[in-house]
N, C-alpha and C positions, 0 to 999 in steps of 0.2 A: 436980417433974415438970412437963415443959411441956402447957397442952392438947390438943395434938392427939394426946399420947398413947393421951388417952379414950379418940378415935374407934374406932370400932368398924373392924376391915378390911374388911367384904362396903361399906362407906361411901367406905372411901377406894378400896378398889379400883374401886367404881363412879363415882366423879371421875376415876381414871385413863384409866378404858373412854372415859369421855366427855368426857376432852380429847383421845386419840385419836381419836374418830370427829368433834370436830369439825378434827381439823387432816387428818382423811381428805376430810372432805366440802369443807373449805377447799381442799382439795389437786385435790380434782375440780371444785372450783368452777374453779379456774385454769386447769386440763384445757382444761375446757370452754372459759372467755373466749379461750383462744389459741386453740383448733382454729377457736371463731368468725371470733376475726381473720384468722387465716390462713385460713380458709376464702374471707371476703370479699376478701381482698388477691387470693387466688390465683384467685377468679371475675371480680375486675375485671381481674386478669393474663391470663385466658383470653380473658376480651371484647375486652378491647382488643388482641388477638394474632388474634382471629375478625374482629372490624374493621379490622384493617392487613392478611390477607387477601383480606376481603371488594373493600379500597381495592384491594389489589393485583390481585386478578380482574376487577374492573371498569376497571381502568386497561387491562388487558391485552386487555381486549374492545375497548376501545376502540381501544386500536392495532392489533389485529387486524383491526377496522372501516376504519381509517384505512387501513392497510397494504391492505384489499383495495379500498376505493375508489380509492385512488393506484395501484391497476394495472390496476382499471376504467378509470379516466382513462388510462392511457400506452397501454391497449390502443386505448381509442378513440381518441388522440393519435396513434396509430400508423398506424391504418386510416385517420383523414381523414389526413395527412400523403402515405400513399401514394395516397388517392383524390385529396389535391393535388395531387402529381408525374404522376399520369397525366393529369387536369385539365389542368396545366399543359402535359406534353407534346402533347396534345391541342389546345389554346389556340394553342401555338405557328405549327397549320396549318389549324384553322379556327376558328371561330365555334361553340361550342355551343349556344347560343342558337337562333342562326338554324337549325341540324339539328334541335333539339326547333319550333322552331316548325314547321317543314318537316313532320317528323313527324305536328303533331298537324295541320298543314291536310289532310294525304294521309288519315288517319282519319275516317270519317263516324260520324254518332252512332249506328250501330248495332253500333259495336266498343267492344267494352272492357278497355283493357290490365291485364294482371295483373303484365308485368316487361316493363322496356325498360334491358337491360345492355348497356354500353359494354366491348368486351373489347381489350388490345392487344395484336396477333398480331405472331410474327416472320415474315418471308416465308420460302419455301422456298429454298434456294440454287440450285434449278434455275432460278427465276424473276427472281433478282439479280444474276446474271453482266450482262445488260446495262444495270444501276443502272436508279434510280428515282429519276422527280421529281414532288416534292410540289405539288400545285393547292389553294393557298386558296379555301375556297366562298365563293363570292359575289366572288370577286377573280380576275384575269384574270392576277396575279401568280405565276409559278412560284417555283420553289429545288431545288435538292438535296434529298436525304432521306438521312444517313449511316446513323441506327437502325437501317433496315432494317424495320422495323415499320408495319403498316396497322391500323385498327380496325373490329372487328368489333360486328355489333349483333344481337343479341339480342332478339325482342318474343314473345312469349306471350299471352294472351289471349282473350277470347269474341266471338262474333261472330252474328248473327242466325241466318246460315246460311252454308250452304256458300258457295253464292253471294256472299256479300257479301267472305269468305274472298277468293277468286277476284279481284273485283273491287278487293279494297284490296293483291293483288298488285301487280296490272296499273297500280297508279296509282306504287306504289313504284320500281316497274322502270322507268315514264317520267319520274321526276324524276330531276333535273341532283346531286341530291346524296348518292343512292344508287344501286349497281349489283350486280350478282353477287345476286341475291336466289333463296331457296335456300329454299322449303317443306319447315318439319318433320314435320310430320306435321297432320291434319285432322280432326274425329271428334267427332259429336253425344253430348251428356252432357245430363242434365237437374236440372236448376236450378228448384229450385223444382218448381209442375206446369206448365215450360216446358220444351222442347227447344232448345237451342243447339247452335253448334258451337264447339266449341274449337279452337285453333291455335296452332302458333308455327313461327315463320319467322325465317331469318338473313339476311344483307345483307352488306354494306362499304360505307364511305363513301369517296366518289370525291373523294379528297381526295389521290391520288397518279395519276403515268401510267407504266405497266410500258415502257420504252426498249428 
C-alpha cells in the first residue's frame, strides 16, 4: 500500500477545502487587480473625455467671444462708415470745422452743451419744384444740390438762465452760417443746490439757397 493511504480523510478532505479556498481567494485576488485596472484605465478615460470637453467649452467660449467682438467691431464699422458718408456728404458743401468753430464762438461760458447732432433732412417737395443751390460757408462759390437734402442741428443743453437762453438765440440767428432757428422748449431744473435753465433748440445750416 501506498502512503497516503494512511491519511486519515477529515486530513485530506481538509487539504482539498484548502486548495479551494486558496484558488477562490487567488480567483478574487485577480477580480480585484482587473476591476483595479480597469478601474484606473476607465478614470483616466473619463478625465481625459472631461478634459477634451473642458478644451472644447473653452474653445467655444472663445469663439463665442470672438464671434461677438467681430460684431462689436462691424456694428461699430458700420455706424462710423455711415457717420463717414454723411461727414463726407456734408464735407462736400461745407467746412465742419469752421461750423463747430462758429458754434462754439456764438456760446458764452455760461452755457453748457449736453448734445450738438448733425441730422440730414430731405426737403419737402413742395419746397424743390424750384431747385436748390448749395452756398459753401465761408466761400462765395455756389453749385447745384441734386440730393435734395439740408442739415439739421440739433443742441440741447444748460444755461445760467433764461436770459442768457434768449440771448445765445439772438446771436445764432445773426450769424452768416445758421438760419431757421426754432426754440424747443425752455425750463429751470436744479442742479445741484443751483437753478439753471435748460434748453434745446433747432437750426439749419445756410449752406443751401431755396430758387
Amino acid at each position: 500500500m501506498k502512503e497516503i493511504d494512511f491519511l486519515p480523510d477529515w486530513y485530506k478532505h481538509g487539504r482539498v477545502q484548502q486548495k479551494k479556498y486558496r484558488e477562490f481567494y487567488i480567483a478574487l485576488g485577480l477580480i480585484a487587480f482587473v476591476m483595479t485596472v480597469w478601474s484606473l484605465f476607465a478614470n483616466g478615460r473619463v478625465a481625459a473625455a472631461m478634459a477634451k470637453n473642458t478644451a472644447l467649452q473653452n474653445s467655444k467660449l472663445v469663439q463665442m467671444r470672438a464671434k461677438s467682438e467681430y460684431d462689436a467691431t462691424q456694428k461699430q464699422l458700420s455706424l462710423l462708415l455711415s457717420e463717414q458718408q454723411m461727414l463726407d456728404s456734408v464735407n462736400s458743401h461745407i467746412v465742419v470745422s469752421n461750423v463747430i468753430s462758429e458754434m462754439s464762438h456764438l456760446l458764452s461760458g455760461r452755457v453748457v452743451l449736453k448734445k450738438l447732432e448733425i441730422k440730414k433732412e430731405l426737403f419737402g417737395e413742395q419746397n424743390t419744384k424750384g431747385g436748390i443751390q448749395v452756398v459753401s460757408a465761408g466761400i462765395d462759390r455756389t453749385k447745384s444740390f441734386d440730393s435734395e437734402t439740408r442739415f439739421k442741428i440739433i443742441l440741447s443743453g444748460l444755461a445760467a438762465d433764461a436770459a442768457e437762453v434768449a440771448e445765445m438765440l439772438n446771436r445764432i440767428e445773426q450769424s452768416d452760417y445758421f438760419f431757421q432757428v426754432i426754440p424747443g422748449f425752455s425750463r429751470n431744473v436744479n442742479v445741484g443746490q443751483r437753478q439753471v435753465c435748460e434748453f434745446e433748440m433747432t437750426c439749419y445750416l445756410s449752406n443751401y439757397i431755396m430758387k
